[in-house]
N, CA, C and O atoms as a printed pandas DataFrame, in Angstrom:
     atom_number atom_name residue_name chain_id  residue_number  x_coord  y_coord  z_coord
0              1         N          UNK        A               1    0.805   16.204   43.672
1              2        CA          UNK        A               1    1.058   17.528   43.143
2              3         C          UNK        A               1    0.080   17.815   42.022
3              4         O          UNK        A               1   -0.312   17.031   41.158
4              5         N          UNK        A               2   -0.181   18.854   42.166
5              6        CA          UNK        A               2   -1.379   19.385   41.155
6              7         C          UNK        A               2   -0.743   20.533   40.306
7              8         O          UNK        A               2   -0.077   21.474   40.739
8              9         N          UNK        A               3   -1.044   20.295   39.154
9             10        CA          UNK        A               3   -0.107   21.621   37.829
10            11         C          UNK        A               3   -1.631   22.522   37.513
11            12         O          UNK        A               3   -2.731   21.984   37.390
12            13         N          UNK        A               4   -1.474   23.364   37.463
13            14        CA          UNK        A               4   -2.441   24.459   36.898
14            15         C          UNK        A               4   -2.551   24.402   35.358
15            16         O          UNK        A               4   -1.649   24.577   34.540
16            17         N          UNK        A               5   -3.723   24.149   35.164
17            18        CA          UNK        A               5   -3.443   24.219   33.575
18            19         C          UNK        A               5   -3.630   25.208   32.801
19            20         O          UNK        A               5   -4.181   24.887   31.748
20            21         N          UNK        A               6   -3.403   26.209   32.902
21            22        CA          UNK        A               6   -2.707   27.676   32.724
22            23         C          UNK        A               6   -1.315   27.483   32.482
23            24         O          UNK        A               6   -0.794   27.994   31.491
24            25         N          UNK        A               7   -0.673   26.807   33.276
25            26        CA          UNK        A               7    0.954   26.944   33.058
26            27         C          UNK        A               7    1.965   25.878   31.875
27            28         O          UNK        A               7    3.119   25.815   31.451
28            29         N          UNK        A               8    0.339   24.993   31.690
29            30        CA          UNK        A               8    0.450   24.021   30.626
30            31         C          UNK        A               8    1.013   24.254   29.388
31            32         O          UNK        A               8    0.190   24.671   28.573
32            33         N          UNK        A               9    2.420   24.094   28.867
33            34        CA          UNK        A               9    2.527   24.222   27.149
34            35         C          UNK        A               9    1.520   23.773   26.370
35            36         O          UNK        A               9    0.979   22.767   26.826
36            37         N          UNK        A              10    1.028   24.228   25.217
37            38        CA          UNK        A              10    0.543   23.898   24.039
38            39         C          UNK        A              10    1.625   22.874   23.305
39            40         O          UNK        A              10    2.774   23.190   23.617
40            41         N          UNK        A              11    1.582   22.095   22.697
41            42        CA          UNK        A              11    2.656   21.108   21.849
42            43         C          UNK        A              11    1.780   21.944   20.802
43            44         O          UNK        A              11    0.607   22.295   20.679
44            45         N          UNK        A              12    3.408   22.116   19.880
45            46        CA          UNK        A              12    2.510   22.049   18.452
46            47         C          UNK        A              12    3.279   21.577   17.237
47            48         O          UNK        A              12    4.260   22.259   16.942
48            49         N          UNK        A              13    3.048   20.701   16.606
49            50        CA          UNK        A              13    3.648   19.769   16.009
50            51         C          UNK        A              13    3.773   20.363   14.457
51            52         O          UNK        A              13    2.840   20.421   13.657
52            53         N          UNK        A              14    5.405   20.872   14.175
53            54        CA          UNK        A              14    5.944   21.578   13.262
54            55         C          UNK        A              14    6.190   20.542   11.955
55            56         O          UNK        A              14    6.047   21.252   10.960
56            57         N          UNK        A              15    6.424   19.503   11.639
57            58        CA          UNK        A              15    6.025   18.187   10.963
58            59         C          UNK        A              15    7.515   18.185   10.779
59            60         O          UNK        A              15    8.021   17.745    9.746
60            61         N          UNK        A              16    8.144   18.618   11.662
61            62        CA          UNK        A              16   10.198   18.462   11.487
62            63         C          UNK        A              16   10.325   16.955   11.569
63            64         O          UNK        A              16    9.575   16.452   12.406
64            65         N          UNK        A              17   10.994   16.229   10.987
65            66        CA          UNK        A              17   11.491   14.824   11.537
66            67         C          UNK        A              17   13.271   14.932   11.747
67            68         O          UNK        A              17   14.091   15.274   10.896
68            69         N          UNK        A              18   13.475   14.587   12.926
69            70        CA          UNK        A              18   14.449   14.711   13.495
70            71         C          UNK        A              18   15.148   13.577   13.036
71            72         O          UNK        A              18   16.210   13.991   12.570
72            73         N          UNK        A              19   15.064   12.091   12.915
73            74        CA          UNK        A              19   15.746   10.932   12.913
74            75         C          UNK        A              19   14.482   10.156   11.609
75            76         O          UNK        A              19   13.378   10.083   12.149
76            77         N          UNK        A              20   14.456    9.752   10.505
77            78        CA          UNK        A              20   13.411    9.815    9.705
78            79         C          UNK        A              20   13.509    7.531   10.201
79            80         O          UNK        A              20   14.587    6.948   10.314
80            81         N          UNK        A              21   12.440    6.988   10.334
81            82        CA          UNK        A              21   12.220    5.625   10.480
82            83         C          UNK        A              21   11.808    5.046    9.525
83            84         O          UNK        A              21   11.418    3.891    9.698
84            85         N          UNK        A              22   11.756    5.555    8.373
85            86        CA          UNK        A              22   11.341    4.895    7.664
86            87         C          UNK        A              22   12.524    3.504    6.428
87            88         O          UNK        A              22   13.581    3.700    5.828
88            89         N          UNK        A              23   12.112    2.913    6.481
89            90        CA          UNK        A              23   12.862    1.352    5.724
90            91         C          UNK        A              23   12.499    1.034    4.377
91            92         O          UNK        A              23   11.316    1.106    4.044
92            93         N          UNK        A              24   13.570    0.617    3.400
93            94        CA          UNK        A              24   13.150    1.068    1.710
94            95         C          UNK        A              24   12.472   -0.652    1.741
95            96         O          UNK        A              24   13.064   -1.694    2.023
96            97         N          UNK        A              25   11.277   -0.474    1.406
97            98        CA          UNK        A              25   10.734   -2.358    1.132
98            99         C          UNK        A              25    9.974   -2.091    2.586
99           100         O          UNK        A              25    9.582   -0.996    2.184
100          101         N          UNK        A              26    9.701   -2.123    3.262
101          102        CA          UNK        A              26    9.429   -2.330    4.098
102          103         C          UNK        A              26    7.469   -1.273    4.041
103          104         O          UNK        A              26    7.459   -0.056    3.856
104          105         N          UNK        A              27    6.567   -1.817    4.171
105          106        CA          UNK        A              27    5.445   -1.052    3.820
106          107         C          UNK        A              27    4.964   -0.179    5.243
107          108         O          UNK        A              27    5.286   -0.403    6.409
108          109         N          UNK        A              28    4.149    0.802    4.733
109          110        CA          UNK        A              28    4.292    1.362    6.326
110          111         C          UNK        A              28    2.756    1.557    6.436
111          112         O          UNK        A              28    1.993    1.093    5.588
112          113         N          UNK        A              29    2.342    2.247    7.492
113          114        CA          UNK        A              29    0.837    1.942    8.231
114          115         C          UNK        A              29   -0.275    2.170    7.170
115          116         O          UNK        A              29   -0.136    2.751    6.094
116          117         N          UNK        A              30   -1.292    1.661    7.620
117          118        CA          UNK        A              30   -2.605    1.399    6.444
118          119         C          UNK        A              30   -2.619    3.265    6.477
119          120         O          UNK        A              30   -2.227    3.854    5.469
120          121         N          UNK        A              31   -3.177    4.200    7.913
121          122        CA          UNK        A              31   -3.816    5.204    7.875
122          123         C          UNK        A              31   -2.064    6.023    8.663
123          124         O          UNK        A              31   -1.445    5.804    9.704
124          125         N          UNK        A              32   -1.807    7.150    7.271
125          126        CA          UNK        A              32   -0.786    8.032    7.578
126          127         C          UNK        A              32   -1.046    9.071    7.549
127          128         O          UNK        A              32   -2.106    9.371    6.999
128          129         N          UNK        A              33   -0.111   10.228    8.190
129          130        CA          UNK        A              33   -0.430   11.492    8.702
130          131         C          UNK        A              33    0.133   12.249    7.195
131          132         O          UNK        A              33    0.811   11.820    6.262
132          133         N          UNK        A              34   -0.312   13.162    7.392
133          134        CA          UNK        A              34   -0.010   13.838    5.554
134          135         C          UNK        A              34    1.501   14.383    5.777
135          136         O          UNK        A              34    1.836   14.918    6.833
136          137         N          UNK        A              35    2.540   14.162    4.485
137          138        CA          UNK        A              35    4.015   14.317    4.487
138          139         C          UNK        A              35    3.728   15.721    4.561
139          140         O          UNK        A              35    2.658   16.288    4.339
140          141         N          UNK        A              36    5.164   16.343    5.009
141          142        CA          UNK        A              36    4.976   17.759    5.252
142          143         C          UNK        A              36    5.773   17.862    3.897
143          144         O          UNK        A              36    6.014   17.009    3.043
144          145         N          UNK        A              37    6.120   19.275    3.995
145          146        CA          UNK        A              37    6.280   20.092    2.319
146          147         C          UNK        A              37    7.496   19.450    2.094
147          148         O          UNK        A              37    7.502   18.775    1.064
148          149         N          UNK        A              38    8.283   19.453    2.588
149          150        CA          UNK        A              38    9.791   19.283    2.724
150          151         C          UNK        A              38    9.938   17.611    3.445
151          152         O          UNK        A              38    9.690   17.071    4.523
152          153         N          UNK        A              39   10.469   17.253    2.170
153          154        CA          UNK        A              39   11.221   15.938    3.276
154          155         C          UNK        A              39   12.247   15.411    3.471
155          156         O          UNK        A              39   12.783   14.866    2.506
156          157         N          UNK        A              40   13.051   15.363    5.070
157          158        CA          UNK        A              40   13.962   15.997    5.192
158          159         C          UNK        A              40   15.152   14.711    4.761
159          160         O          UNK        A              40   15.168   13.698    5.461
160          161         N          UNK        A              41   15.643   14.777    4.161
161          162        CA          UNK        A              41   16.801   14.329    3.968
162          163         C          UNK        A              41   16.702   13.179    2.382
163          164         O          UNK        A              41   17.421   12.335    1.845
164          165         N          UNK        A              42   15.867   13.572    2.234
165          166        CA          UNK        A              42   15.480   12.963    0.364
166          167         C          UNK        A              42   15.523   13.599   -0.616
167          168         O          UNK        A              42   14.909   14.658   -0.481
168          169         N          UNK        A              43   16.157   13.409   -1.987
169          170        CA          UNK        A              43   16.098   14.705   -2.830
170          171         C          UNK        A              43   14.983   14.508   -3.588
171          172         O          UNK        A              43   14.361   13.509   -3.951
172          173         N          UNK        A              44   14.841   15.977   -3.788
173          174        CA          UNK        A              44   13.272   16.378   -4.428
174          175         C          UNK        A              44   13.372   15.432   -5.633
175          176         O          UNK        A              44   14.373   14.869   -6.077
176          177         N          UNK        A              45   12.312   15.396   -5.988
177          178        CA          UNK        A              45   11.677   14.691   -7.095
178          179         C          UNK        A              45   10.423   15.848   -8.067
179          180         O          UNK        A              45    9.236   16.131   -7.904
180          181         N          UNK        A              46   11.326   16.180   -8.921
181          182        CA          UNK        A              46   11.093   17.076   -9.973
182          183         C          UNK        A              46   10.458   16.590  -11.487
183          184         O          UNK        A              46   10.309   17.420  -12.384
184          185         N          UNK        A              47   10.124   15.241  -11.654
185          186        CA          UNK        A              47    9.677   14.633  -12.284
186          187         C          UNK        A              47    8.070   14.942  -12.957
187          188         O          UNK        A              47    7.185   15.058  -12.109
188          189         N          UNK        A              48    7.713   15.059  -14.209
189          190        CA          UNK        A              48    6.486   15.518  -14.950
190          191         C          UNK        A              48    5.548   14.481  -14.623
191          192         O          UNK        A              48    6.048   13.418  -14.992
192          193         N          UNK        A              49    4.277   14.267  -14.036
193          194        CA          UNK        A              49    3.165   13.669  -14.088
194          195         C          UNK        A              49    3.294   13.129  -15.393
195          196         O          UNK        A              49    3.775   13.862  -16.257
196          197         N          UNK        A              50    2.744   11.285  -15.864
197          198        CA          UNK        A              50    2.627   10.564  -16.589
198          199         C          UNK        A              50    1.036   11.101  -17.223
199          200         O          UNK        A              50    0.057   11.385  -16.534
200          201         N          UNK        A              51    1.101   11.122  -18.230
201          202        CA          UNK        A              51   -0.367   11.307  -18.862
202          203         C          UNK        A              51   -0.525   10.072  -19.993
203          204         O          UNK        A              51    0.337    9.587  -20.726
204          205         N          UNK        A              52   -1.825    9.778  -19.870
205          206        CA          UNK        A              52   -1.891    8.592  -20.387
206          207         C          UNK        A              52   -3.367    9.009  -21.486
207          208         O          UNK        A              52   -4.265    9.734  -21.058
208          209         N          UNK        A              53   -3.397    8.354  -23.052
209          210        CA          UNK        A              53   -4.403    8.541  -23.461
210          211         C          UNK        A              53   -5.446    7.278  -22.976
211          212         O          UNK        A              53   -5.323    6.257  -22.300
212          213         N          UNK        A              54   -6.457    7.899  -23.662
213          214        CA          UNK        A              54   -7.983    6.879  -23.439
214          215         C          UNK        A              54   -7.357    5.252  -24.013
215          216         O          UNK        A              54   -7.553    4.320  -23.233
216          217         N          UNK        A              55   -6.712    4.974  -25.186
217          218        CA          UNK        A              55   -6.209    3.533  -25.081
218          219         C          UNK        A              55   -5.851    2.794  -24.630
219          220         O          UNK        A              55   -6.341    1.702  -24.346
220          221         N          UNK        A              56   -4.280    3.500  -24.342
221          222        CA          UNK        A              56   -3.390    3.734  -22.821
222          223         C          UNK        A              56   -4.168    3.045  -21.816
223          224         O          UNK        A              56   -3.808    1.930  -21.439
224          225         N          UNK        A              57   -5.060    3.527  -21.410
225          226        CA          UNK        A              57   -5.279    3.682  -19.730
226          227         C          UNK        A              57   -6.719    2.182  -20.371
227          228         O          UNK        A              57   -6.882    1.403  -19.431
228          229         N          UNK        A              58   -7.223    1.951  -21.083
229          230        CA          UNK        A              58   -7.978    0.772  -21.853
230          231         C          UNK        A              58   -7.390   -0.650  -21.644
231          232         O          UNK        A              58   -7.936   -1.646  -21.169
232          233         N          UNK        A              59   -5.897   -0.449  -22.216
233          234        CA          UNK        A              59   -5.126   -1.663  -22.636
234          235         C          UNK        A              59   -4.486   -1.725  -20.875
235          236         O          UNK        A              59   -3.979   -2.823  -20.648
236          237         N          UNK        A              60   -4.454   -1.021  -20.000
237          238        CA          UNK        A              60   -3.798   -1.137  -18.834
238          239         C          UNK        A              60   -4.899   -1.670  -18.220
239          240         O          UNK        A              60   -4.491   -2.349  -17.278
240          241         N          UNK        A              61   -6.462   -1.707  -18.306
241          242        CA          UNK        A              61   -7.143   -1.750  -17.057
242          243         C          UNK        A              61   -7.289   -3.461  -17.611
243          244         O          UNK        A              61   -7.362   -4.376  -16.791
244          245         N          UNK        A              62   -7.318   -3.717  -19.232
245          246        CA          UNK        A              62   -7.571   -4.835  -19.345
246          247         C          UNK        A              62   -6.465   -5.705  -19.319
247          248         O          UNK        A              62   -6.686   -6.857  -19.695
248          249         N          UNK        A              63   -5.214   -5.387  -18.924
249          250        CA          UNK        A              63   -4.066   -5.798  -18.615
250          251         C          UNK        A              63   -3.818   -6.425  -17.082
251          252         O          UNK        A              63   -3.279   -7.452  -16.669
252          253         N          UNK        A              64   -4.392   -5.441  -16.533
253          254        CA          UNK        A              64   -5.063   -5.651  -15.161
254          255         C          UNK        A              64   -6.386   -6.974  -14.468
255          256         O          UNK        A              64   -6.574   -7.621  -13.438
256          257         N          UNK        A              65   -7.003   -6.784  -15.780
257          258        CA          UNK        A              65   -8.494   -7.607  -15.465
258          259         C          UNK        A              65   -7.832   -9.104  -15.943
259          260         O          UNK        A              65   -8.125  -10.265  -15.655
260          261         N          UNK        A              66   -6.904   -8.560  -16.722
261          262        CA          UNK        A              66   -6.474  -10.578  -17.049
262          263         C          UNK        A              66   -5.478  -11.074  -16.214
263          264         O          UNK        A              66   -5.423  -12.302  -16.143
264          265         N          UNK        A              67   -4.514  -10.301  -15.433
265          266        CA          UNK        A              67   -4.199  -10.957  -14.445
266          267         C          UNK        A              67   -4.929  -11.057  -13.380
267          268         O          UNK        A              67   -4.740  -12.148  -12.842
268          269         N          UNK        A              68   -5.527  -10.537  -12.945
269          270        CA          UNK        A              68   -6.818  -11.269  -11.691
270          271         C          UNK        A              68   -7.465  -12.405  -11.961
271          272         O          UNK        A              68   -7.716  -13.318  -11.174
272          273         N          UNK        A              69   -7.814  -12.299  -13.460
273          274        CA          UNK        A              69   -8.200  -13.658  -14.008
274          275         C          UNK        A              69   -7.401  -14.840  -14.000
275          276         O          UNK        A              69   -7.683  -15.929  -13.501
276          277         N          UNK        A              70   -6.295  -14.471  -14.656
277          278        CA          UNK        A              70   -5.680  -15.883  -14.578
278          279         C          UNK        A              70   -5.432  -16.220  -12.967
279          280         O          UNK        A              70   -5.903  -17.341  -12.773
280          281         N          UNK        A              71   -4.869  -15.676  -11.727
281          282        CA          UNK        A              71   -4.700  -15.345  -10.644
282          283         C          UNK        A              71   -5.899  -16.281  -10.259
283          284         O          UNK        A              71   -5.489  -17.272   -9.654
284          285         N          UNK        A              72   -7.160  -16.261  -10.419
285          286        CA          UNK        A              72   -8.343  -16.324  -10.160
286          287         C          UNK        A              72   -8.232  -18.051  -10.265
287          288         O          UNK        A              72   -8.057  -18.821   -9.322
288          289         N          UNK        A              73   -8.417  -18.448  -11.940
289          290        CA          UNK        A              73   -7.854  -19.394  -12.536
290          291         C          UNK        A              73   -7.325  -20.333  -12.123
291          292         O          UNK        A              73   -7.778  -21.472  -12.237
292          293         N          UNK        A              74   -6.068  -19.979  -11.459
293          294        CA          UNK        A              74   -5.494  -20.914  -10.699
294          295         C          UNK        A              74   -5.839  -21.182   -9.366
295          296         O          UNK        A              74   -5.661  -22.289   -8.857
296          297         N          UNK        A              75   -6.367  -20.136   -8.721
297          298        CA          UNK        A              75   -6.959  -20.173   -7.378
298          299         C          UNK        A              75   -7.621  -21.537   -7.070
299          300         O          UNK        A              75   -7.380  -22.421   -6.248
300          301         N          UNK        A              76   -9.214  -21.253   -8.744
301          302        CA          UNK        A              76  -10.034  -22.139   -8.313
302          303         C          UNK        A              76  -10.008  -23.424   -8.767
303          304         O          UNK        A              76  -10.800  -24.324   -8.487
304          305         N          UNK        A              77   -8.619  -23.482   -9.809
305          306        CA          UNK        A              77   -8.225  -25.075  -10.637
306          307         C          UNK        A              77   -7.774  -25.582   -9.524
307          308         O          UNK        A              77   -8.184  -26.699   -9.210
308          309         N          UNK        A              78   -6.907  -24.951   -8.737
309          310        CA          UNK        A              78   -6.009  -25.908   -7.406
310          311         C          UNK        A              78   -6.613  -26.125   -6.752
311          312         O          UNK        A              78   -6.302  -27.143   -6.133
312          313         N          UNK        A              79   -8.215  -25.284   -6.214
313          314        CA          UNK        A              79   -9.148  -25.996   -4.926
314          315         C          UNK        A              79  -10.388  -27.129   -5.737
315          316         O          UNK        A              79  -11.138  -27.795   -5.024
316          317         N          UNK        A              80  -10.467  -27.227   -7.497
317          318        CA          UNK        A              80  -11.486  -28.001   -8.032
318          319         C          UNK        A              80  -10.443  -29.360   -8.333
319          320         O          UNK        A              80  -11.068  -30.375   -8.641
320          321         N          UNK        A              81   -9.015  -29.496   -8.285
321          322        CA          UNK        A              81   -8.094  -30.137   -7.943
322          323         C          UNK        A              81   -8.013  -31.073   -6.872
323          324         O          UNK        A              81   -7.941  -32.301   -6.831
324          325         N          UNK        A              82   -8.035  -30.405   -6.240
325          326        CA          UNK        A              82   -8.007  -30.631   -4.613
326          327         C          UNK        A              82   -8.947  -31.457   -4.184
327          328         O          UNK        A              82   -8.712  -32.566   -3.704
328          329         N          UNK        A              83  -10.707  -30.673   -4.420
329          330        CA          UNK        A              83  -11.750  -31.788   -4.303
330          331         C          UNK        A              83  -11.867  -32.891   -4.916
331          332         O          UNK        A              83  -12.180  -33.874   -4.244
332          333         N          UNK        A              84  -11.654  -33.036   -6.328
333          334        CA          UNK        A              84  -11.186  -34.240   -6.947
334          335         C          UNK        A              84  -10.115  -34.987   -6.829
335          336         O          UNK        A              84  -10.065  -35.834   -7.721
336          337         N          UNK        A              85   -9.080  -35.027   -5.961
337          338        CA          UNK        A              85   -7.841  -35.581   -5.326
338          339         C          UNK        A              85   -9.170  -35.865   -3.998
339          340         O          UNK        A              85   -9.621  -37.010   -4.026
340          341         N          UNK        A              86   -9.599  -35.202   -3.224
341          342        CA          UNK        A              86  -10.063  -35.860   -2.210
342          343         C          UNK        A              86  -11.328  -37.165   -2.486
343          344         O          UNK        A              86  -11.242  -38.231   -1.878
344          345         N          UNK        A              87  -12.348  -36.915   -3.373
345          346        CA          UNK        A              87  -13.261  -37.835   -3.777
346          347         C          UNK        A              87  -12.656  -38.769   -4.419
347          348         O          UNK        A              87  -13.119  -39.809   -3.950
348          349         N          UNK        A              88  -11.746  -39.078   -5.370
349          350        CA          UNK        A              88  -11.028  -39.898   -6.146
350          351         C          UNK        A              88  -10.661  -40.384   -5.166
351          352         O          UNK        A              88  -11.543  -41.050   -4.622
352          353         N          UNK        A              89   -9.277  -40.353   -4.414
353          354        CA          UNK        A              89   -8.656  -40.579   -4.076
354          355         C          UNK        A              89   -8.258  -40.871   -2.545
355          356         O          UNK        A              89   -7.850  -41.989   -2.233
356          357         N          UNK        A              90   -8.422  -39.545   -1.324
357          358        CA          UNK        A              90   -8.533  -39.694    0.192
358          359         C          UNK        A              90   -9.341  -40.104    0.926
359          360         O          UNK        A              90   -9.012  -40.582    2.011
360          361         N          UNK        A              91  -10.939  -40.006    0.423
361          362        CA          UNK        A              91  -11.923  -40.431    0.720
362          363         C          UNK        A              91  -12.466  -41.770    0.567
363          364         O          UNK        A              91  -13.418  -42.258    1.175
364          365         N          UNK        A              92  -11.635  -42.368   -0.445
365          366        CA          UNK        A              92  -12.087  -44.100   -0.876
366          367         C          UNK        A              92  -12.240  -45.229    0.725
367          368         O          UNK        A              92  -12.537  -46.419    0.615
């Protein structure tokens, strides 16, 4: 059977969510479709944008840079660890 595609609907996607899937904790896809205006069954969030001064936002980035560091820190103490547990020790 052959359909004419003339008689074809257009879909056109109104951004309604009928049954919403989404899970609290649960992270959702890397690349998402933009939320529509309204979302349906959550209450608005009426809340003022955080403004932060030049210190502020100073003491946060270097707040930031020292946990990567220490993070870092331990990364490479447990693998300079590790090689010295193996030469000392597994390798004899």
């Amino acid at each position: 059977m052959k359909t004419d595609k003339k008689n074809k609907k257009q879909f056109v996607d109104d951004g309604r969510v009928i049954a919403s899937m989404d899970i609290d904790g649960v992270p959702g896809a890397v690349f998402r479709r933009p939320k529509p205006a309204v979302d349906f069954g959550k209450a608005a969030d009426n809340r003022e944008p955080i403004t932060l001064t030049g210190r502020e936002k100073l003491a946060a980035a270097r707040g930031i840079l020292t946990s990567y560091l220490l993070v870092a820190l331990a990364v490479f103490g447990g693998l300079g660890l590790f090689i010295l547990f193996c030469v000392k020790v597994w390798f004899r």
